[in-house]
C-alpha positions as CSV (number, residue, x, y, z in Angstrom):
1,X,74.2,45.0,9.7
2,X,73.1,43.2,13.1
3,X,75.6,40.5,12.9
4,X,78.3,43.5,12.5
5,X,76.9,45.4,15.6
6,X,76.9,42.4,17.6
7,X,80.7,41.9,16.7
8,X,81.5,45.7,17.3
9,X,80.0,45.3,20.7
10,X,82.3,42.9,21.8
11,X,85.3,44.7,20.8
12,X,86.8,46.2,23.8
13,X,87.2,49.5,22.1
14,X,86.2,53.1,23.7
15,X,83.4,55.0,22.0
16,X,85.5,58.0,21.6
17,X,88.8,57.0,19.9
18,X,89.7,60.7,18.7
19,X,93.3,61.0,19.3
20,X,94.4,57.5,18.4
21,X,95.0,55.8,14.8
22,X,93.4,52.5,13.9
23,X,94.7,50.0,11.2
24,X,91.7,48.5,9.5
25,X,93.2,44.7,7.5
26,X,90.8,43.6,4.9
27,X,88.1,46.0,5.1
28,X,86.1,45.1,2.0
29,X,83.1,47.7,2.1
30,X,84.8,49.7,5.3
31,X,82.1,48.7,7.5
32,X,84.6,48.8,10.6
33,X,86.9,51.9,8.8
34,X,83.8,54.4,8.6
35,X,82.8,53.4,12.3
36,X,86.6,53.7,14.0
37,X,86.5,56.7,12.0
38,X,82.6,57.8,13.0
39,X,84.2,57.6,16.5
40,X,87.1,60.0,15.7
41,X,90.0,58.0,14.9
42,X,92.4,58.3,11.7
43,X,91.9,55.3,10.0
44,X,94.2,53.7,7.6
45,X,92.4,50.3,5.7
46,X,94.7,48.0,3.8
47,X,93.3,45.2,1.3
48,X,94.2,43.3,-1.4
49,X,92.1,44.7,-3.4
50,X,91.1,47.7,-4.1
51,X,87.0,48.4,-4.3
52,X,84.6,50.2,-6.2
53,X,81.8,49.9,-2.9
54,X,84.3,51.1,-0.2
55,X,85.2,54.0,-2.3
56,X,81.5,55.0,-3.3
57,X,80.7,54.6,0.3
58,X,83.5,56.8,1.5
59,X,82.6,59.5,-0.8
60,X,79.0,59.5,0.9
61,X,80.0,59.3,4.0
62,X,82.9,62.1,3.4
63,X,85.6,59.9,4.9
64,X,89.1,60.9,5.1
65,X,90.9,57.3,5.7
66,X,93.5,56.4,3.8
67,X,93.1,53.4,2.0
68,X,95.5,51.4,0.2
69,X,96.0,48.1,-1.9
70,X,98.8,46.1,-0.3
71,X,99.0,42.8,1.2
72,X,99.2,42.4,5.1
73,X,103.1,40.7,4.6
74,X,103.9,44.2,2.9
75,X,103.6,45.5,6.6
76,X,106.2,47.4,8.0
77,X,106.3,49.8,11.0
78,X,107.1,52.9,8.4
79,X,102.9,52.8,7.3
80,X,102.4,53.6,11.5
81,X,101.5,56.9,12.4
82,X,104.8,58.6,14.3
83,X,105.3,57.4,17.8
84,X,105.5,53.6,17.2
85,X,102.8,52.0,15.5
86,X,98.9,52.2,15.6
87,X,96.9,51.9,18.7
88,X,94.6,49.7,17.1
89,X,94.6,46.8,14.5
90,X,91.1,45.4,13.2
91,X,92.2,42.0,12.1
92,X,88.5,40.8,11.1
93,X,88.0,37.3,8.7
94,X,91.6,37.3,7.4
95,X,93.7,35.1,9.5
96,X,92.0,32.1,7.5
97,X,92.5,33.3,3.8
98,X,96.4,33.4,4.2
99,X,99.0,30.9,3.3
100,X,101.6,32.1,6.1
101,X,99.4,33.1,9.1
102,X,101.9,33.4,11.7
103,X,104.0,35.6,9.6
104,X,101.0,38.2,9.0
105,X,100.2,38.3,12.6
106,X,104.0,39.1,13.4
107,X,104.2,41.7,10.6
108,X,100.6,43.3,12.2
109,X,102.2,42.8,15.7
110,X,105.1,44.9,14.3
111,X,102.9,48.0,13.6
112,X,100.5,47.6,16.9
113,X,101.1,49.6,19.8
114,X,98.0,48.6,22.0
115,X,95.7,46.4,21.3
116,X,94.7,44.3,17.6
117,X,91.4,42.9,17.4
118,X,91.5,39.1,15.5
119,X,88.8,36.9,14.2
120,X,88.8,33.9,12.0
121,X,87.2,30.9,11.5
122,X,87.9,27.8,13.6
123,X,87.7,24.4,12.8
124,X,86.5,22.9,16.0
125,X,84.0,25.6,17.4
126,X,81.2,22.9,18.2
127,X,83.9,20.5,20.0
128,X,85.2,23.6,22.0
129,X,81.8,24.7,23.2
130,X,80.8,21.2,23.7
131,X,84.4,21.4,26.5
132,X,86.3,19.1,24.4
133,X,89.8,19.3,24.9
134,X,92.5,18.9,21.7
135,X,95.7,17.4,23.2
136,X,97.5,20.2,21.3
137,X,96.6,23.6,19.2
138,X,96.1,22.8,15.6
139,X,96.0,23.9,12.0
140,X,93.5,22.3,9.4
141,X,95.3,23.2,6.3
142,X,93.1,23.1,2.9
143,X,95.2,22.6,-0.3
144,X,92.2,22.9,-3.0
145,X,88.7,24.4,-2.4
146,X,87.9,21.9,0.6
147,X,86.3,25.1,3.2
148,X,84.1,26.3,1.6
149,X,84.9,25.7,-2.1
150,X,86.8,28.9,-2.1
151,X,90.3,28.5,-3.3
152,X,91.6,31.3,-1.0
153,X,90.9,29.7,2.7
154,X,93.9,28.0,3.3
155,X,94.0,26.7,7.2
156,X,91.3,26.6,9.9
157,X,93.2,26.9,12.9
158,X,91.3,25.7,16.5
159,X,90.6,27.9,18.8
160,X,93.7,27.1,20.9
161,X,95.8,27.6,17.6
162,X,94.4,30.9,17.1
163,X,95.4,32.2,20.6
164,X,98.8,30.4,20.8
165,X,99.6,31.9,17.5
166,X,98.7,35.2,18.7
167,X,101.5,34.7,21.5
168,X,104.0,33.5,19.2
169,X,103.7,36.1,17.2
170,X,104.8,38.5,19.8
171,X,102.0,39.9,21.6
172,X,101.8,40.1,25.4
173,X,98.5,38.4,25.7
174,X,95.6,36.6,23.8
175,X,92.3,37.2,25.6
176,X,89.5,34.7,24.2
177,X,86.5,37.3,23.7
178,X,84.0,35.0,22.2
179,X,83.3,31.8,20.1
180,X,80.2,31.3,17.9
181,X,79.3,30.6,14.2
182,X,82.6,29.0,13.9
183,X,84.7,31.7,14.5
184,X,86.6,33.1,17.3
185,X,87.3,36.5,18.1
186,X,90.4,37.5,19.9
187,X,91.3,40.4,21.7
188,X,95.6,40.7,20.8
189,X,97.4,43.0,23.6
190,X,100.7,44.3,23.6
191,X,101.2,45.5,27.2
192,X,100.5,43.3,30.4
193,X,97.1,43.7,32.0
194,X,95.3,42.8,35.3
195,X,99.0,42.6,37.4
196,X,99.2,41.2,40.5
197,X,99.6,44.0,43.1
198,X,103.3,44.3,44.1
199,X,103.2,43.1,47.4
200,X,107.1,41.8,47.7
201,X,110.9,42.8,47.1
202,X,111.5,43.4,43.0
203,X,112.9,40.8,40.9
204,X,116.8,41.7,40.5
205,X,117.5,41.1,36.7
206,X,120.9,40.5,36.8
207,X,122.2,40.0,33.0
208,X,120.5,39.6,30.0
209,X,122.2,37.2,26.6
210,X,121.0,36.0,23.4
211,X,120.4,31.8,23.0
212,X,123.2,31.8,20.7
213,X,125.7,33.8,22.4
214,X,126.5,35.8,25.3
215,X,125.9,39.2,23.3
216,X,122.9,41.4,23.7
217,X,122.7,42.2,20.4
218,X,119.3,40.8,18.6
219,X,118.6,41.1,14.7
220,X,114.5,41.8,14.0
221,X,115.4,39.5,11.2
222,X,116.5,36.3,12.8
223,X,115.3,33.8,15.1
224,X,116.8,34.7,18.3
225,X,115.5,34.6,21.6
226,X,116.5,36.6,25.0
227,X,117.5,34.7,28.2
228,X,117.0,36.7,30.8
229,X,119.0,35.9,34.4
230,X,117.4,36.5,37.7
231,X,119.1,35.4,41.7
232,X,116.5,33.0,42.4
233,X,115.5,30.3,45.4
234,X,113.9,27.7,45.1
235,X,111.4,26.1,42.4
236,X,111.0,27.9,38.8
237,X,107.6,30.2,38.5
238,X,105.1,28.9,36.4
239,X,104.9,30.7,33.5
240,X,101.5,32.5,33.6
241,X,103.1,34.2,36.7
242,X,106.1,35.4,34.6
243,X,105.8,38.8,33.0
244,X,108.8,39.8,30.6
245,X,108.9,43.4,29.1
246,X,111.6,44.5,26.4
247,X,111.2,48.0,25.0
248,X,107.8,48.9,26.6
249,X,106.2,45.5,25.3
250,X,104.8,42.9,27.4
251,X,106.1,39.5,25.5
252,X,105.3,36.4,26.3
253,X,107.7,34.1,28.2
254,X,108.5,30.4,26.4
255,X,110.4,28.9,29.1
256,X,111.9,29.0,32.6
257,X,114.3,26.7,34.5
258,X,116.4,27.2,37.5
259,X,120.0,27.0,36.7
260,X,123.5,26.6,39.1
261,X,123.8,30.7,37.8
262,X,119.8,31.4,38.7
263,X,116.6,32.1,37.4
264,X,116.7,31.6,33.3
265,X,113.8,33.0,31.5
266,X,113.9,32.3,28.0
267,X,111.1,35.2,25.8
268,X,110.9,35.8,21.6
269,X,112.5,39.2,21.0
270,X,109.0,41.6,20.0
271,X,108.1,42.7,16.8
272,X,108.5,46.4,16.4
273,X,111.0,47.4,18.0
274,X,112.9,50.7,16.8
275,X,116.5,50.3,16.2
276,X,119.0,50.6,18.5
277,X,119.2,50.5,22.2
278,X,116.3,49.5,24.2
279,X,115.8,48.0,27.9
280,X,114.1,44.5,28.9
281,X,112.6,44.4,32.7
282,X,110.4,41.4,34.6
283,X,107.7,41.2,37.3
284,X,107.1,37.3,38.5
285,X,104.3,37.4,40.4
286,X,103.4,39.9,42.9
287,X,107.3,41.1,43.3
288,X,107.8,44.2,42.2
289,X,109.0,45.2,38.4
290,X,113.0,44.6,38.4
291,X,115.8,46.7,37.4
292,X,116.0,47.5,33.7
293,X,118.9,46.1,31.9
294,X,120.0,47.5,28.2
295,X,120.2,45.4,25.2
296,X,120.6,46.3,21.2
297,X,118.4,45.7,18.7
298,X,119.0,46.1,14.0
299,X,122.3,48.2,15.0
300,X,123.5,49.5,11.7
301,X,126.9,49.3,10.4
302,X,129.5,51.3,11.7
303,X,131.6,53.7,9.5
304,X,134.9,53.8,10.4
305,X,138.3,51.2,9.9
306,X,137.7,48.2,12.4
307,X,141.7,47.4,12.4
308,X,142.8,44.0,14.0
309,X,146.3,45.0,15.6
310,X,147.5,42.4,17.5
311,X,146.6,38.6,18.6
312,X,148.4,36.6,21.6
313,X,148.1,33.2,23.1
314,X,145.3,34.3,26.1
315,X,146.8,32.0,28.1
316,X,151.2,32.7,27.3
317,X,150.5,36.1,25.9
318,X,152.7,35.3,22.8
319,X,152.6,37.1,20.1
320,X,150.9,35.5,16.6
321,X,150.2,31.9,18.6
322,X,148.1,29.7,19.9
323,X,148.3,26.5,22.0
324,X,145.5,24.0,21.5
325,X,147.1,22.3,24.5
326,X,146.6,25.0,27.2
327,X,143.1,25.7,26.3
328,X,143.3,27.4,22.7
329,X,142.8,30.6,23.9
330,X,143.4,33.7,21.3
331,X,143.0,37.3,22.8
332,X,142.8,39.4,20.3
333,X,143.4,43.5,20.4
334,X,141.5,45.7,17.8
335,X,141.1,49.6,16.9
336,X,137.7,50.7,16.1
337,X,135.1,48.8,18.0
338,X,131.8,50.7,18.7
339,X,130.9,51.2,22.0
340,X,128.3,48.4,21.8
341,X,130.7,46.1,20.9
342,X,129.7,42.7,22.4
343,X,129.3,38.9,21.3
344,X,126.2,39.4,19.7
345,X,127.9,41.7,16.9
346,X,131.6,40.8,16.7
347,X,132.6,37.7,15.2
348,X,136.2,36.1,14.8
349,X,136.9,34.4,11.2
350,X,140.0,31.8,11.7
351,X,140.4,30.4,8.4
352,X,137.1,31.8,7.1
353,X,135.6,29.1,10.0
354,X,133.5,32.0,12.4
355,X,134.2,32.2,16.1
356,X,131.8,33.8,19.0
357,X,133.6,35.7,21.3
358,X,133.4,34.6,25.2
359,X,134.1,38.4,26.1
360,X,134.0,41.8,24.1
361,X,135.7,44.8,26.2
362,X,135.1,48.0,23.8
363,X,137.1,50.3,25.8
364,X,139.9,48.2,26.0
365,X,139.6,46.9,22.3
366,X,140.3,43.5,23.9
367,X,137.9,39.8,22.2
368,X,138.5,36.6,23.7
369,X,138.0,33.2,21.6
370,X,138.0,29.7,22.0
371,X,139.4,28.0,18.8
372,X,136.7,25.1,17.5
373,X,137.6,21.6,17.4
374,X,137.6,22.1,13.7
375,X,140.8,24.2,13.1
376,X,144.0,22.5,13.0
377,X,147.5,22.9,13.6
378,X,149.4,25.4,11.2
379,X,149.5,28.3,10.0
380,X,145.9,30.2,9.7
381,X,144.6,33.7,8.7
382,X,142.6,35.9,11.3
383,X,139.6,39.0,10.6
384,X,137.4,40.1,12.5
385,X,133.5,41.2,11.6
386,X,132.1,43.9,13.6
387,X,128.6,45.9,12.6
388,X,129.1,45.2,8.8
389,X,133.0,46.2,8.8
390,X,135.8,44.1,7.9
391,X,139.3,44.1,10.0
392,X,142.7,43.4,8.1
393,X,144.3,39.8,8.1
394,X,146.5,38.5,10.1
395,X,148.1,35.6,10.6
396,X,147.9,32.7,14.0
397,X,150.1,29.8,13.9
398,X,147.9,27.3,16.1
399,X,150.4,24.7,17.7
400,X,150.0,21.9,19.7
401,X,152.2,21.3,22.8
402,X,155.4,18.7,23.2
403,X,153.2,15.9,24.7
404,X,150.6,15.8,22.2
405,X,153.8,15.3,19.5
406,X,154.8,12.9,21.9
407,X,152.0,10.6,21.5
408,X,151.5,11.2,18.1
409,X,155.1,9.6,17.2
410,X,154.3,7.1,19.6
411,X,150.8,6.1,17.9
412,X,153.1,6.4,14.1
């Protein structure tokens, strides 16, 4: 019972929690549950299995949280409260029992809207208070029974590991809270703390685009990332001075380089999101939070006709042709593109071979493309995908100009 105060204690969680909802992973006996609760929370406790000694001592304590068998990867933001997720996650002694522990923490970073307490055993806890540096953050992976001679501990991350993978998964910060009897206990926060004070101009956030494209549409799903473009002079900002937002969440930034077109910040896209449009922001520093800029998240498929109606040359404007030798530019003109239309969520099918747009104008219906190396001269079938809908076919004859014929006899 000590050894569970003394962990309680360093949880930096208010003693009167009556208005918020706590998320209570792996609560075996519902030491943790009963107390969130004691202090007027809703509790909800998730395990993997289901007890006989949590639900004796719930009856004789007359509790009221929910408990449920599931597995932490069955996670989704639909078991949160309504409003966007729990304010607080107990994540206590799991982390090491699971086969995919980044995946868990973003599926519990998914349903947190505050704050999600973590700890796990370490594998180098001696070493770390000893100040003994690892070159980088590791894993210990155990394939058999090797910790412990329990079959179910599967990695013994470091202590670096254990923060860094609470970054990666999406939350804003990691803050170490303490390290002892080979664990380490982590405080998980979604929102930026402890700011600098804004003592100069904003940041000007001038665009925002996904890695793979120049959309800002982003799929929960994927692996995508959001490059974020600020004016900029001088040297890039180190990165603990960098603090992205997107949708209200504080995310932690990967990467940022100065470019001919400005600042690039490169951030994950955060777990949890709700679907559809959302804004991103940054604060570098003590300048002041910039300008907000939209971007779209898990947009669902539209439901009317997309209708390709016409494709040109973007360079001749002719009609049903292309010319690889003036740049192999196709403009293309469509009916039915939602108003979020963009690179991110349109793609051009020549020859079943998928294009990404350089521009998307919705009002206009207009989507410029680039033909790829890969299609050749000839005759070659054009659709268009747009938010799950299909266009109709039509048909590009790609050409290649006189001089390129020319050398080709020649070379015959």
């Amino acid at each position: 019972m000590e050894k569970q105060l003394a962990r309680l204690r360093s949880f930096p969680i208010s003693e009167d929690l009556h208005g918020k909802s706590v998320l209570d992973i792996g609560p075996w006996d519902g030491f943790f549950t009963f107390e969130m609760e004691r202090r007027g929370a809703e509790v909800t406790a998730i395990d993997y299995v289901d007890l006989d000694s949590f639900r004796l001592l719930a009856e004789r304590f007359g509790s009221k949280a929910r408990y449920l068998r599931m597995e932490v990867y069955e996670l989704t933001p639909d078991l949160a409260p309504p409003g966007g997720g729990f304010d607080i996650v107990l994540f206590l002694g799991v982390l090491y029992h699971l086969k995919h522990p980044l995946l868990a923490l973003e599926k519990i970073c998914s349903v947190t809207r505050k704050l999600c307490v973590a700890d796990t055993f370490v594998s180098n806890q001696p070493q770390y208070l000893a100040g003994e540096q690892t070159a980088f953050p590791y894993l210990e992976l155990y394939e058999r029974d090797e910790l412990g001679g329990q079959l179910d501990n599967w990695c013994g991350p470091s202590v670096d590991a254990v923060l860094s993978l609470v970054r990666q998964a999406g939350f804003a910060s990691a803050e170490l809270l303490d390290v002892g009897d080979n664990t380490a206990r982590v405080a998980a926060w979604r929102t930026w703390r402890n700011l600098p004070e804004d003592t100069e101009a904003a940041v000007t956030l001038s665009a925002i685009s996904s890695h793979a494209n120049r959309g800002r549409t982003f799929s929960s799903t994927k692996e995508e990332y959001l490059q974020l473009w600020c004016p900029w002079e001088g040297e890039a900002p180190v990165l603990e001075t960098v603090y992205p937002e997107v949708g209200g969440f504080g995310v932690a930034p990967l990467a940022a380089s100065v470019r001919p077109e400005g600042l690039l910040l490169s951030v994950r896209l955060p777990p949890g999101l709700p679907p559809g449009r959302t804004n991103a922001r940054v604060k570098i520093g003590p300048r002041g939070w910039s300008n907000p800029v939209e971007l779209f998240v898990d947009l669902p498929p539209i439901s009317n006709e997309l209708r390709l109606v016409n494709l040109q040359d973007g360079i001749s404007w002719r009609n049903g042709e292309v010319d690889v030798d003036t740049g192999g530019w196709v403009t293309l003109w469509l009916d039915g593109l939602s108003p979020e239309a963009d690179p991110g969520n349109t793609t051009v099918d020549i020859d079943s071979i998928p294009h990404a747009p350089d521009m998307v104008d919705a009002v206009r219906g207009q989507v410029d493309v680039k033909l790829r190396p890969v299609v050749r001269p000839g005759s070659r079938e054009v659709s268009v995908r747009h938010r799950g809908a299909l266009s109709n076919f039509q048909d590009l004859v790609v050409k290649e100009g006189d001089s390129r014929e020319e050398k080709g006899h020649n070379r015959a």
